[in-house]
C-alpha positions as CSV (number, residue, x, y, z in Angstrom):
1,X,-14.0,15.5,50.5
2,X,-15.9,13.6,53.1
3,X,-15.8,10.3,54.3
4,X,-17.8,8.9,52.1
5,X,-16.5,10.7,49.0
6,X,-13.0,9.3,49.9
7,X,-14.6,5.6,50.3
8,X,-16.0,6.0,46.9
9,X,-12.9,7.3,45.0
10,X,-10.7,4.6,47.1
11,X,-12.8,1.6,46.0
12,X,-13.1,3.4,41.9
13,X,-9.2,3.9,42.4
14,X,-9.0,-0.4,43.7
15,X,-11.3,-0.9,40.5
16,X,-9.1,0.8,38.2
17,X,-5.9,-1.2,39.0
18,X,-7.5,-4.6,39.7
19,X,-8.9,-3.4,35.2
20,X,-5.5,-2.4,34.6
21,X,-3.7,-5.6,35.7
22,X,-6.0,-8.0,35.7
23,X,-8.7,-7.2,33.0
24,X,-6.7,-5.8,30.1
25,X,-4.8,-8.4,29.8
26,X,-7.9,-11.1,30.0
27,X,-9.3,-9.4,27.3
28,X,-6.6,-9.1,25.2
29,X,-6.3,-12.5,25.5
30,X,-9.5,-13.2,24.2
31,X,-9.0,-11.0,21.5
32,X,-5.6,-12.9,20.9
33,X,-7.9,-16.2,20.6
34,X,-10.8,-14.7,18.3
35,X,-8.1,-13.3,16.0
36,X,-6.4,-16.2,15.3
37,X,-9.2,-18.5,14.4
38,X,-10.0,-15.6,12.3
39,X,-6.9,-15.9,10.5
40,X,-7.2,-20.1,10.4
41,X,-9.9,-19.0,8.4
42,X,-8.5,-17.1,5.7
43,X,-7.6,-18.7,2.6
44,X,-3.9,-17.2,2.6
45,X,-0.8,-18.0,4.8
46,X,-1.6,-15.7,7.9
47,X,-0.5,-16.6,11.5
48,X,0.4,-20.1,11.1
49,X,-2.0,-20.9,8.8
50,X,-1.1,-22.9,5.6
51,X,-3.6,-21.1,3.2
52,X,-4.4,-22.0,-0.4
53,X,-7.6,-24.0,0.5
54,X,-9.5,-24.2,-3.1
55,X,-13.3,-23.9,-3.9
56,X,-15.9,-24.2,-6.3
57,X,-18.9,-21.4,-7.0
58,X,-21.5,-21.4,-9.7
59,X,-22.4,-18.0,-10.3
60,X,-25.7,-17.3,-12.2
61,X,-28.2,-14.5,-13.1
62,X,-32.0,-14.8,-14.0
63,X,-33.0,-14.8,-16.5
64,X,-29.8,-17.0,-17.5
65,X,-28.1,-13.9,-18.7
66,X,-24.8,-14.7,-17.7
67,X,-22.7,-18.3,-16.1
68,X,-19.6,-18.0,-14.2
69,X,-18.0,-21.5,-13.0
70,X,-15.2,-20.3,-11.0
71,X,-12.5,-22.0,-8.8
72,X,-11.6,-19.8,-6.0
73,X,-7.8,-20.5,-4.8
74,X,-6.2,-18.4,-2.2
75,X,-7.0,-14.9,-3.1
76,X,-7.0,-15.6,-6.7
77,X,-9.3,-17.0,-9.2
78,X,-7.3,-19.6,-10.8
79,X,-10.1,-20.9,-13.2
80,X,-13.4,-19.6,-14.3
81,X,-15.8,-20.4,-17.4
82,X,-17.7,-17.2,-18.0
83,X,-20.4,-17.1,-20.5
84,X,-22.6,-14.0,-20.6
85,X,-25.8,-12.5,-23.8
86,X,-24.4,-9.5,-25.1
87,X,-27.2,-6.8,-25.1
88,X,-27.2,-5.2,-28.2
89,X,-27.5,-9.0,-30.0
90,X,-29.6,-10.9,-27.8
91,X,-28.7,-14.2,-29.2
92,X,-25.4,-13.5,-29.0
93,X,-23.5,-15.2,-26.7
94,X,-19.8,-14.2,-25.3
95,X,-17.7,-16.9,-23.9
96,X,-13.9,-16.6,-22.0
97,X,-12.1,-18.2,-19.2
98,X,-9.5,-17.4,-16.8
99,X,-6.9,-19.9,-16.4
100,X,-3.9,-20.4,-14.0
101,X,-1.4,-18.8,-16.3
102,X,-3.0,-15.8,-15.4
103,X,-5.6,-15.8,-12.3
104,X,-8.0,-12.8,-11.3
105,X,-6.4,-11.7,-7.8
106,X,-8.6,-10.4,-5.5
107,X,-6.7,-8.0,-3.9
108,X,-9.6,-7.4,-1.0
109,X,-8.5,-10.5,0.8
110,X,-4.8,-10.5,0.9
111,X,-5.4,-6.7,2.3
112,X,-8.0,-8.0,5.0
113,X,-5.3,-10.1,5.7
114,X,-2.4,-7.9,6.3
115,X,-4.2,-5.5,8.7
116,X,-5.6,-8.9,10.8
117,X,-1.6,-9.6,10.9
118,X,-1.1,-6.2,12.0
119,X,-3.6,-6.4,14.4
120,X,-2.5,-10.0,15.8
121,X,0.7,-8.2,16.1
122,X,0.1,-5.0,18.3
123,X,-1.3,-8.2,20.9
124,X,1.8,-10.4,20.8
125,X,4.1,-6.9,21.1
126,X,2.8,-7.0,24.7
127,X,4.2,-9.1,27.8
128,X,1.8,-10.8,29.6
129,X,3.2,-9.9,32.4
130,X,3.6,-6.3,31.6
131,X,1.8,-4.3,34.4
132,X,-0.3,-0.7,32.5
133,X,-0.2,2.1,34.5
134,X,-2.7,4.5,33.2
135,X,-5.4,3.8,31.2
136,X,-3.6,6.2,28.5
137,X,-1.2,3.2,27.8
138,X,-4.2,1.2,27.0
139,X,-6.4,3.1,25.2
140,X,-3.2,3.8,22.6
141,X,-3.0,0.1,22.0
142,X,-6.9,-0.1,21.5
143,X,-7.1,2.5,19.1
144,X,-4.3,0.5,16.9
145,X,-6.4,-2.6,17.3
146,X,-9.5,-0.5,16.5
147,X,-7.6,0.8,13.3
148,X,-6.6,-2.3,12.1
149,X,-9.8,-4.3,12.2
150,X,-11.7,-1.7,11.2
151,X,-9.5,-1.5,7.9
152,X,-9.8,-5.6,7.6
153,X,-13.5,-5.7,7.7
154,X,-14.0,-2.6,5.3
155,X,-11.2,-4.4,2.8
156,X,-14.1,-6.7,2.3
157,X,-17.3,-4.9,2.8
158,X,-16.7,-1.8,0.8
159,X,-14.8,-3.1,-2.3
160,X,-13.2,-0.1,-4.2
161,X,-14.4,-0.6,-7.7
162,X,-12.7,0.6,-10.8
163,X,-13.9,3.1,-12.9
164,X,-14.7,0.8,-16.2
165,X,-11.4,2.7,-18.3
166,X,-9.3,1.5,-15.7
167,X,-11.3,-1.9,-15.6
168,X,-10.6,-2.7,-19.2
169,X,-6.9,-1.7,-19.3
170,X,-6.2,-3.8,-16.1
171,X,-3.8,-7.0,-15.7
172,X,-6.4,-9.3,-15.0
173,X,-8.7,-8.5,-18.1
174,X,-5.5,-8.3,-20.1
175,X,-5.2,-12.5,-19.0
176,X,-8.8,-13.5,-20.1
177,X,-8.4,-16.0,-22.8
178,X,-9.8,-15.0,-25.4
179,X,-9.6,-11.4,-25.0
180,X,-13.3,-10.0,-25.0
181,X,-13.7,-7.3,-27.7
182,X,-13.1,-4.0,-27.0
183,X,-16.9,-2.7,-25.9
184,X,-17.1,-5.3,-23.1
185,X,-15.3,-6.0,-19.9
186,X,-15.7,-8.3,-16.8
187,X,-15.4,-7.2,-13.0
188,X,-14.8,-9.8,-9.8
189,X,-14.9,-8.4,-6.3
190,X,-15.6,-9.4,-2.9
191,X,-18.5,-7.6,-0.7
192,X,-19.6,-8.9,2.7
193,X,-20.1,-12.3,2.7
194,X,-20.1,-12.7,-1.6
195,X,-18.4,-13.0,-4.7
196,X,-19.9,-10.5,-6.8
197,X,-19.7,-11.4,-10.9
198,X,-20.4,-8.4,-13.4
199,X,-20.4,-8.0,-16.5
200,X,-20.2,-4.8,-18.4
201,X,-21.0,-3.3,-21.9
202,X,-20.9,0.1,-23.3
203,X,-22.6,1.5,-26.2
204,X,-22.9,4.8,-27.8
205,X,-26.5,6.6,-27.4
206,X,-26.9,9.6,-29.7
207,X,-23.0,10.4,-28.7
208,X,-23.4,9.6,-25.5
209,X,-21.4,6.7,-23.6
210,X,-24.1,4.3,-21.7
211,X,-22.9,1.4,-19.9
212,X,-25.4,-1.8,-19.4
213,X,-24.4,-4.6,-16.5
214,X,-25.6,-7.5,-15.3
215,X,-24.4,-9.7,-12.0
216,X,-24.0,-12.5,-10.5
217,X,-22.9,-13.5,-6.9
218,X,-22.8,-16.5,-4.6
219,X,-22.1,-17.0,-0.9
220,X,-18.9,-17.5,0.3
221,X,-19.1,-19.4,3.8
222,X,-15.3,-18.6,5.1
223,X,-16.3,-15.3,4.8
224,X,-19.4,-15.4,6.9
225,X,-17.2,-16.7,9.6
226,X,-14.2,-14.0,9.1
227,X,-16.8,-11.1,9.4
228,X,-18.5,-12.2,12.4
229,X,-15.1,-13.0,14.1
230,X,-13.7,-9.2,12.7
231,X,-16.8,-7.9,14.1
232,X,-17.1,-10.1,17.4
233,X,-13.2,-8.6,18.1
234,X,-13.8,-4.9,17.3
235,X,-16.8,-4.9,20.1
236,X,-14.6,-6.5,22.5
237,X,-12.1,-3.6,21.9
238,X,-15.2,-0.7,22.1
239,X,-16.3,-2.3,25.1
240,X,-12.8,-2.1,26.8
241,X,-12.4,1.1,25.3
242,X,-15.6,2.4,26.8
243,X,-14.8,1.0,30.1
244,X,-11.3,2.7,30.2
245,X,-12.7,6.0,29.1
246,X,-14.5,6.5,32.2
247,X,-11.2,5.5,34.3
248,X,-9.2,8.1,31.8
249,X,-10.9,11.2,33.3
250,X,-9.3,11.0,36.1
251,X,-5.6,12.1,35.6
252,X,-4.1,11.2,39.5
253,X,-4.8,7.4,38.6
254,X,-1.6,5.5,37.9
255,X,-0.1,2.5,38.7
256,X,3.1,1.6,40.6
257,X,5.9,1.5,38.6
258,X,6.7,-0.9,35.9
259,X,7.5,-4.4,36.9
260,X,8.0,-5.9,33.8
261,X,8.9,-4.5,30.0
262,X,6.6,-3.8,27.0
263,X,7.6,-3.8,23.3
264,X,5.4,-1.8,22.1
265,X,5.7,0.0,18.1
């Protein structure tokens, strides 16, 4: 190696300990910050947050084919007028409601929830004055945060909907007052940025089991604001990740010793 190969790797190896100590824990910082406004945001207890903030949503579809009044509480719809035209007799009309004796849980955002708390977590597990060693160490508590607020942002963006036998025979349809009949059924979910409305009816075709929908869907602002933090965060941690990546290649760069403990799960 000549001179100014050994120049080069001194000043990459001066880099990679001024990241280690002074960097990571910057940016985890920041990440610390973005999460917890994110949580702030929730409507649930999370991270010091008092939850159950309440709101209203009018949820329509053109032409007037079905109106949802809802009231939004926590994760749960606590009261809801839903009208909706039933297909097959178009000046029928089918009305129910949900009431507080048995809300509509959306279980999306108590889940979004829990891995944000996870993810706050794997942050507060580390001193701030821990000093990393390898970029190893760091990368293995990147990946968790990665993990974790990946998870949270899909819990709202990709909704797992139910198949409509398991749709009928759930809790929350069970709690509709009155019960629809048996040949129609009601869905809420949460995608992106929306409360998504839909209502479903089946009908036999010449033996054949056809199922007609309509929706509905509003904007939901907290949301807005939770999925640009969740996604603000997760390119903070790629960025970091990126950064260590090149550092991880080469094996000979560690750190000292350790000056100060990590708890670390």
């Amino acid at each position: 190696m000549n001179d100014n190969e050994k120049e080069e790797a001194a000043n990459l190896k001066e880099e990679f300990e001024w990241v280690l100590r002074e960097e990571v824990h910057a940016i985890l910082h920041q990440l610390h910050t973005v999460l917890v406004e994110c949580a702030h945001r929730f409507p649930v207890p999370l991270y010091g947050n008092e939850g159950q903030k309440q709101d209203k949503f009018i949820l329509t579809s053109q032409p007037e084919q079905l109106k949802c009044i809802v009231t939004l509480t926590g994760d749960s719809i606590t009261h809801a007028d839903i009208s909706f035209k039933v297909l097959r007799q178009m000046h029928s009309i089918c009305r129910t409601s949900i009431n507080q004796d048995g809300p509509w849980k959306l279980q999306q955002i108590q889940d979004a929830a829990n891995h944000l708390q996870q993810a706050i977590g794997y942050i507060d597990n580390v001193d701030k004055h821990y000093v990393f060693r390898s970029s190893e160490e760091v990368l293995h508590i990147i990946q968790c945060l990665l993990g974790s607020l990946q998870r949270a942002r899909t819990a709202l963006v990709l909704p797992k909907k139910k198949a409509i036998d398991e749709l009928m025979k759930s809790r929350n349809m069970k709690a509709l007052s009155p019960n629809l009949p048996e040949d129609l059924a009601i869905s809420f979910y949460i995608q992106s940025h929306k409360l998504i409305f839909v209502a479903y009816q089946l009908s036999s075709v010449h033996g054949t089991m056809r199922i007609d929908s309509c929706q509905a869907d509003c904007a939901v602002p907290w949301l807005s604001d939770v999925l640009f933090m969740l996604t603000a965060a997760l390119h903070m941690c790629q960025q970091l990740k990126d950064k260590l990546c090149v550092f991880s290649q080469y094996k000979d760069f560690t750190v000292g010793s350790r000056s100060a403990s990590m708890v670390f799960n």
